[in-house]
TORLUM-745718 format. One record per residue (C-alpha): residue number from 0; x, z, y negated. Coordinates in Angstrom, 3 decimals, padded with zeros to 6 digits. Layout:
R	k	c1	c3	c2
R	NUM	X	Z	Y
...
***
This chain:
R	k	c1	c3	c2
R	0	000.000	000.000	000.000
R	1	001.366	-001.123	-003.419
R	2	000.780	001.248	-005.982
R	3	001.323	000.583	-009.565
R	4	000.122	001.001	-012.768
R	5	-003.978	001.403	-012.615
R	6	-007.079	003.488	-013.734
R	7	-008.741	006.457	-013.332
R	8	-012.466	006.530	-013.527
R	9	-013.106	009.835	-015.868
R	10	-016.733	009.393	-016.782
R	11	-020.318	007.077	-015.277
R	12	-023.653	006.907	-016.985
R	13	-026.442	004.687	-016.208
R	14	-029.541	004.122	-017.989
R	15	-032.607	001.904	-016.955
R	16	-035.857	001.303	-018.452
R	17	-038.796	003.671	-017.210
R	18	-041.250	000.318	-016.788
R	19	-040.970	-001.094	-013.234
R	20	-042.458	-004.089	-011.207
R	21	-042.814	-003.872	-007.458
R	22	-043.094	-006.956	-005.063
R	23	-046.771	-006.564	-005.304
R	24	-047.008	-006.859	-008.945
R	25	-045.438	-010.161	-008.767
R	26	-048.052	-011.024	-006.242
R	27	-050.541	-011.403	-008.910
R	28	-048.521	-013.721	-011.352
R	29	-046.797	-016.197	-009.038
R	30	-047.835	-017.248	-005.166
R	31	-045.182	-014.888	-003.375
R	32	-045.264	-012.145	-001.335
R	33	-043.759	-008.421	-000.369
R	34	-043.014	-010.007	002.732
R	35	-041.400	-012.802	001.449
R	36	-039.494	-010.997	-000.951
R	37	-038.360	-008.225	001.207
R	38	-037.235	-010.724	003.730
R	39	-035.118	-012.952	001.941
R	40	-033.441	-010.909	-001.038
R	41	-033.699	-007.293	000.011
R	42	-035.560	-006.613	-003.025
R	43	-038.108	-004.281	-003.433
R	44	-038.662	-003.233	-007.072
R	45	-036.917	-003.799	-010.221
R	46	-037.061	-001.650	-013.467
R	47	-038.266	-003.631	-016.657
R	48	-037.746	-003.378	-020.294
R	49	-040.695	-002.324	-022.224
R	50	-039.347	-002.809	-025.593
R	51	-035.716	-001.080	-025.053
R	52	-033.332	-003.114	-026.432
R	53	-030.234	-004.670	-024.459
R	54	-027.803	-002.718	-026.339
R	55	-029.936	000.764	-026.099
R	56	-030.058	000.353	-022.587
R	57	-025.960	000.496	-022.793
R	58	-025.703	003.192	-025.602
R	59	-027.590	005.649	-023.202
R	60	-025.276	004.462	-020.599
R	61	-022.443	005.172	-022.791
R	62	-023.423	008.510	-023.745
R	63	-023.624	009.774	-020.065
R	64	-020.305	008.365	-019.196
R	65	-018.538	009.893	-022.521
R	66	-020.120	013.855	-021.812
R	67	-019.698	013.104	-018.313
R	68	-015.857	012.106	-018.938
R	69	-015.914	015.451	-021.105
R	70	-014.382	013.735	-024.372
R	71	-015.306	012.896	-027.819
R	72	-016.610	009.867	-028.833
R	73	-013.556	009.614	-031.051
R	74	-011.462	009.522	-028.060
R	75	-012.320	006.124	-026.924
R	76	-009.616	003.621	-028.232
R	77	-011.387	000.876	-027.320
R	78	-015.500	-000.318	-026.191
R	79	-015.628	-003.449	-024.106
R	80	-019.090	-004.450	-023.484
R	81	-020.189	-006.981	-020.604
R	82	-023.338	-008.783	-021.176
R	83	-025.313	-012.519	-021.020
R	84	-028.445	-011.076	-022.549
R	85	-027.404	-009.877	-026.264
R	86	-029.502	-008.815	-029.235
R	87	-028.064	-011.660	-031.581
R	88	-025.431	-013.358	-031.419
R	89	-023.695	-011.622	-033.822
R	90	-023.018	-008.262	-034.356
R	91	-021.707	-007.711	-030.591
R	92	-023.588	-005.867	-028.879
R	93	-020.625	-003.553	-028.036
R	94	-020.645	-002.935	-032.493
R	95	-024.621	-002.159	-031.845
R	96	-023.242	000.483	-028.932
R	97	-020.926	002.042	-031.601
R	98	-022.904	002.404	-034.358
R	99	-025.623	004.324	-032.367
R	100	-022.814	006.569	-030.372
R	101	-021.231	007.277	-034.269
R	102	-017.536	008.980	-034.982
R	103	-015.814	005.830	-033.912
R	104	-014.019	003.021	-035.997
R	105	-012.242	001.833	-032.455
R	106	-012.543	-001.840	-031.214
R	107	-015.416	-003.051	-029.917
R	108	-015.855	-006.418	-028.410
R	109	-018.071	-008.266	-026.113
R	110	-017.277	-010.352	-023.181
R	111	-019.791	-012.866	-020.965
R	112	-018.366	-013.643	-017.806
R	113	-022.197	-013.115	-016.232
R	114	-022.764	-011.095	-012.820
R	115	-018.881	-010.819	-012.539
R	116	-018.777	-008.947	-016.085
R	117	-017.855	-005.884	-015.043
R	118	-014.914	-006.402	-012.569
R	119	-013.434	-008.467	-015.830
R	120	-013.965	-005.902	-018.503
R	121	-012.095	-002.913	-015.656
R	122	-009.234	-005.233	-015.299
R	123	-009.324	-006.294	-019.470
R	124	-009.248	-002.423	-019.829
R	125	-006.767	-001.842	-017.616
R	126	-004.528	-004.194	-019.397
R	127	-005.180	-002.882	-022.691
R	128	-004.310	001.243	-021.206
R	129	-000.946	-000.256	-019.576
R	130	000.111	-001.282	-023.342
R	131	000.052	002.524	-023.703
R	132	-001.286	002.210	-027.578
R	133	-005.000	002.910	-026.197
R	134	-005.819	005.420	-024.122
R	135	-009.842	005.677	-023.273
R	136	-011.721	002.210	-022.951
R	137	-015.378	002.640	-022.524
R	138	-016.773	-000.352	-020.649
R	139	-020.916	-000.486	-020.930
R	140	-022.229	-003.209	-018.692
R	141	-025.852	-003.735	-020.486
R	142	-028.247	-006.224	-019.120
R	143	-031.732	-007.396	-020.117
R	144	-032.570	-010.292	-017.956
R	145	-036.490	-009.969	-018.672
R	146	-035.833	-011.780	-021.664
R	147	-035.038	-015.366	-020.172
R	148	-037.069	-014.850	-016.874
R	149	-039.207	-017.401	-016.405
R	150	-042.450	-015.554	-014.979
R	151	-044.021	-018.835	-013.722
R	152	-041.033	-019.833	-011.589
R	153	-041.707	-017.400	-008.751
R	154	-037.683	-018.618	-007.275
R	155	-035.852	-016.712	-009.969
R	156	-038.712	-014.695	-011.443
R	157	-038.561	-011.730	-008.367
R	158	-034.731	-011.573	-008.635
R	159	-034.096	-009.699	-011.852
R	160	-034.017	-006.513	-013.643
R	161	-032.906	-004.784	-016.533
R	162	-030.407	-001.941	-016.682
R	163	-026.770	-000.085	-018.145
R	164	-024.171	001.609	-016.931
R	165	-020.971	002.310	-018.439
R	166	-017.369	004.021	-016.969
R	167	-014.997	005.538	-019.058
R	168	-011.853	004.673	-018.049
R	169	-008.210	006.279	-018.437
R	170	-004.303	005.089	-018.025
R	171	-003.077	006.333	-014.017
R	172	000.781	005.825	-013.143
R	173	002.046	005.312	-009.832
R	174	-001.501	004.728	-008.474
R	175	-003.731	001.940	-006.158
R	176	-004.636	-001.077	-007.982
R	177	-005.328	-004.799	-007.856
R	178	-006.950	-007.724	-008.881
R	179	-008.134	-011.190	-008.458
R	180	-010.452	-012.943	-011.400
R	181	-011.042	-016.820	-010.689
R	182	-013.491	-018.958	-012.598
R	183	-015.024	-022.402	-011.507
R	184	-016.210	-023.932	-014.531
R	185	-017.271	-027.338	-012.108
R	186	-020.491	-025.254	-010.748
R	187	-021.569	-024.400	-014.630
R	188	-024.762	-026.349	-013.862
R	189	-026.214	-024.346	-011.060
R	190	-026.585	-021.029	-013.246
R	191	-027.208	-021.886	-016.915
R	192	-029.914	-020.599	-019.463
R	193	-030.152	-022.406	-022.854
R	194	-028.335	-020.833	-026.747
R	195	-030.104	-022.249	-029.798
R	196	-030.352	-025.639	-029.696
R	197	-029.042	-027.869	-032.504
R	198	-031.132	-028.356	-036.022
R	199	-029.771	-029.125	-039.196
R	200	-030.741	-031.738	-041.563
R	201	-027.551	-033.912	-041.571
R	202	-027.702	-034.774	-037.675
R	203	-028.458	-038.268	-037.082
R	204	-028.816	-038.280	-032.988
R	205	-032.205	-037.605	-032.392
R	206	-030.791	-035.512	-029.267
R	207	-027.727	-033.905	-027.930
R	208	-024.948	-035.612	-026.429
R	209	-025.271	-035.174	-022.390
R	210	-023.470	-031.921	-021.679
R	211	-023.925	-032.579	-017.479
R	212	-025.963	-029.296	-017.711
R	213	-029.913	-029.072	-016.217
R	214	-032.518	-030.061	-018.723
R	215	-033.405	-026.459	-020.549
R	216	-036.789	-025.002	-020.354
R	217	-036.579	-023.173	-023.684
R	218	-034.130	-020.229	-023.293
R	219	-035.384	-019.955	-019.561
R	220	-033.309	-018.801	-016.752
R	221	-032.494	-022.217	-014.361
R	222	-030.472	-021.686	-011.269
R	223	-029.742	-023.824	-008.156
R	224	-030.707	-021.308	-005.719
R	225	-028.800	-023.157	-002.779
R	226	-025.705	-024.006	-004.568
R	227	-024.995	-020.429	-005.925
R	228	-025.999	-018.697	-002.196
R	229	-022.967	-021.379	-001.359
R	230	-020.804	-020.299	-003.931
R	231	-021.534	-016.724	-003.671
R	232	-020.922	-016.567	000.645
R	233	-017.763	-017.802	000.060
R	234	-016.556	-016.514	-003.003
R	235	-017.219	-012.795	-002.293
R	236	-015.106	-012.446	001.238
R	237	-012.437	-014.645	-001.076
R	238	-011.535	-012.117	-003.866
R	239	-012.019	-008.680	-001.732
R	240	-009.226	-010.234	000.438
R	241	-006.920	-011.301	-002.042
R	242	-007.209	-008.306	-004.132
R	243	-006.723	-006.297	-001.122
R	244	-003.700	-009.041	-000.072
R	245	-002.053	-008.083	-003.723
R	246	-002.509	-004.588	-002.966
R	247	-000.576	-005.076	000.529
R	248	-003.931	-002.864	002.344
R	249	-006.737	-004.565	004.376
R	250	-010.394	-004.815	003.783
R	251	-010.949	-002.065	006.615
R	252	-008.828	000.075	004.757
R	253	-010.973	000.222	001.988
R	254	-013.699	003.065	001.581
R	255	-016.011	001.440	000.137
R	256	-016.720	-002.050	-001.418
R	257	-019.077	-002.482	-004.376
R	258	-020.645	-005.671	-004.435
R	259	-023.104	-007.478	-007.259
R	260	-026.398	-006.756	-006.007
R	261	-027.384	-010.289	-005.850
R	262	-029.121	-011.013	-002.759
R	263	-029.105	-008.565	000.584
R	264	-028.392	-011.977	002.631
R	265	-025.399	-012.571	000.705
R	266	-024.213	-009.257	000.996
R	267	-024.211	-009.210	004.483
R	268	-022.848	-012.615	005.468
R	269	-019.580	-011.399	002.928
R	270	-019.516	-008.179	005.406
R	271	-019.526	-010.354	008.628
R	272	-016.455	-012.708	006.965
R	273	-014.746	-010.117	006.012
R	274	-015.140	-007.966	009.410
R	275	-017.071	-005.124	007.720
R	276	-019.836	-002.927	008.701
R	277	-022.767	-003.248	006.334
R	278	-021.827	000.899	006.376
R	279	-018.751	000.019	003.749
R	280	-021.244	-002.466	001.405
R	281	-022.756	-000.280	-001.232
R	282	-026.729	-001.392	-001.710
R	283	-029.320	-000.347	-004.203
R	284	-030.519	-003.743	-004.524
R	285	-033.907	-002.627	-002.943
R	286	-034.503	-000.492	-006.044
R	287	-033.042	-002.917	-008.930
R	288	-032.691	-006.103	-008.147
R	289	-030.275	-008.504	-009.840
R	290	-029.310	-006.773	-013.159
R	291	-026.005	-009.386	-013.622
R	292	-022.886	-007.531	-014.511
R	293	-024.685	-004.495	-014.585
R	294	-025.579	-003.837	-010.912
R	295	-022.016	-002.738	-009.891
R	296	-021.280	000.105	-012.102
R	297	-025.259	000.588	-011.234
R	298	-024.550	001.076	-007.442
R	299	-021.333	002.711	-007.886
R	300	-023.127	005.028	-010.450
R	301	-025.873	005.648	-007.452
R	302	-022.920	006.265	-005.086
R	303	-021.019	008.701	-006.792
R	304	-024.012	010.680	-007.556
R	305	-025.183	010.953	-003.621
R	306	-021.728	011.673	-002.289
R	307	-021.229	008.196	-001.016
R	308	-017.931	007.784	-002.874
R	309	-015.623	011.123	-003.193
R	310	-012.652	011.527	-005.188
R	311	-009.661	009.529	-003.724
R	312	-012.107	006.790	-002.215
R	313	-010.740	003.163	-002.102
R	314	-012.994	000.920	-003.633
R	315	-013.356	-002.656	-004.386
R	316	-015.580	-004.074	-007.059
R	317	-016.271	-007.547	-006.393
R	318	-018.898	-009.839	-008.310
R	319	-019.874	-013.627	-008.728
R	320	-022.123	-015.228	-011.029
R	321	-022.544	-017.760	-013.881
R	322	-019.692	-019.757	-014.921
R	323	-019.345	-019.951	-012.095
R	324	-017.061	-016.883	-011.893
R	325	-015.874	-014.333	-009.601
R	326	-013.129	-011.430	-008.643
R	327	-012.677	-008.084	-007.121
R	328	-010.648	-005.207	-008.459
R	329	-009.427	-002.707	-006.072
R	330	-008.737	000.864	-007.553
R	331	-008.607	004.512	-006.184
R	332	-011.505	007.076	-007.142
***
């Protein structure tokens, strides 16, 4: 086992909206059913925002984590936030997180890197606490998918969720960690949901130049469920073993791997690549859904909190999504 510069997790907080939507609730909007649901995505209820904001979801988050860390807010050197559903465009919705957490004039930045958010912001952070100038990032993982569901598509309408949760995350010498972050920017098509589209008096094309992206439906959610199940079966297994292979341990060594909480299916052929027992996967899918990059820290969050994962636990944080992009980060608890 290589050890090396890493992190220490210090602090976890989660928030999710009160307002949830079983299988049978979708039942009356779209021609689906629990059965249907159940069987093919593991889902069985999802929580849903009733007017909570994206970036109040993560500020609650980011409160837990900070008391639970046992530090100031004016000890974090630096708030990454991980989100594809934003308030505006600009401010960042990590600026929105500080102004409501107060006593803080640190950095704040966002970053979009979809369902894979997370396991980019740990190893962004990590980077930034090996420079040695910062030492307490706060990443909040804040998602509000409701807002570019489409609720008459009843393929991607059952899938999502809203929810936060946020780490706080310190500098640990001679320590476990690893990572692999990989990006396919050729499968940008099958995942995509629609910015602003262009309108300003001095255009003269009466529409946009062909971007090789699906035709948008508004802002709406479009996603090639086939291609991304392809994707995601093969990119999962990929990055746990080559963060693991940087890390000179094996995927059975590991305690516990966290994986986005996509699909159950997906989850499960990963385990059977990789030679795991569904025992080491981490689920809470059944509860959330798909709530993008914040489902790991989610289930982790869930973990920590039953017992699941004790102090000195290997883990492995592994996501895929839009972009497309993927990675794992492999760390000791």
């Amino acid at each position: 086992m290589i050890r090396s510069v890493g992190v220490k997790i210090t602090g976890i907080g989660r928030y999710v909206p009160q307002l949830t939507a079983a299988n049978a609730d979708y039942e009356r909007i779209v021609d689906t059913s629990d059965e249907w649901i159940t069987q093919r995505t593991g889902i069985k209820t999802r929580h849903i925002s009733d007017g909570e904001p994206t970036y109040y979801l993560g500020l609650r988050a980011a409160q837990e984590a900070v008391a639970d860390a046992g530090i100031e807010v004016s000890d974090i050197g630096l708030i990454i936030a991980t989100t594809c559903t934003p308030d505006y465009y600009t401010p960042s919705t990590a600026c929105l997180i500080q102004r409501g957490l107060g006593d803080s004039d640190c950095p704040a930045i966002d970053i979009n890197c979809a369902c894979s958010g997370f396991v980019y912001a740990v190893d962004m952070a990590r980077r930034y606490l090996a420079c040695g100038d910062i030492k307490r990032v706060l990443v909040v993982a804040a998602e509000e998918l409701s807002k570019f569901v489409d609720y008459t598509d009843r393929s991607t309408c059952i899938l999502f969720g809203d929810a936060a949760a946020a780490v706080v995350l310190e500098k640990s010498d001679d320590t476990l960690y690893s990572s692999f972050l990989a990006a396919d920017g050729s499968g940008a098509r099958f995942l995509a949901a629609r910015a602003l589209l262009t309108e300003n008096p001095f255009r003269q094309h009466d529409s946009e130049f062909d971007m090789d992206m699906p035709v948008p439906n508004k802002h709406y959610l479009l996603q090639d469920g086939k291609e991304v199940y392809k994707f995601a079966t093969k990119a999962l297994p990929k990055a746990v073993e080559n963060a693991c292979k940087k890390a000179d341990i094996t995927p059975d060594e590991l305690d516990a791997v966290i994986p986005h909480q996509a699909n159950v299916r997906i989850i499960e052929t990963a385990a059977k690549h990789l030679g795991l027992s569904m025992d080491k996967m981490i689920l809470n899918i059944s509860d959330y859904g798909n709530t993008s990059s914040a489902s790991i820290p989610n289930a982790f969050y869930d973990a920590v909190k039953s017992g699941r994962i004790k102090r000195g636990d290997k883990v492995c944080f592994v996501g895929f999504g839009g972009g497309l992009t993927y990675g794992a980060c492999v760390l000791e608890f």
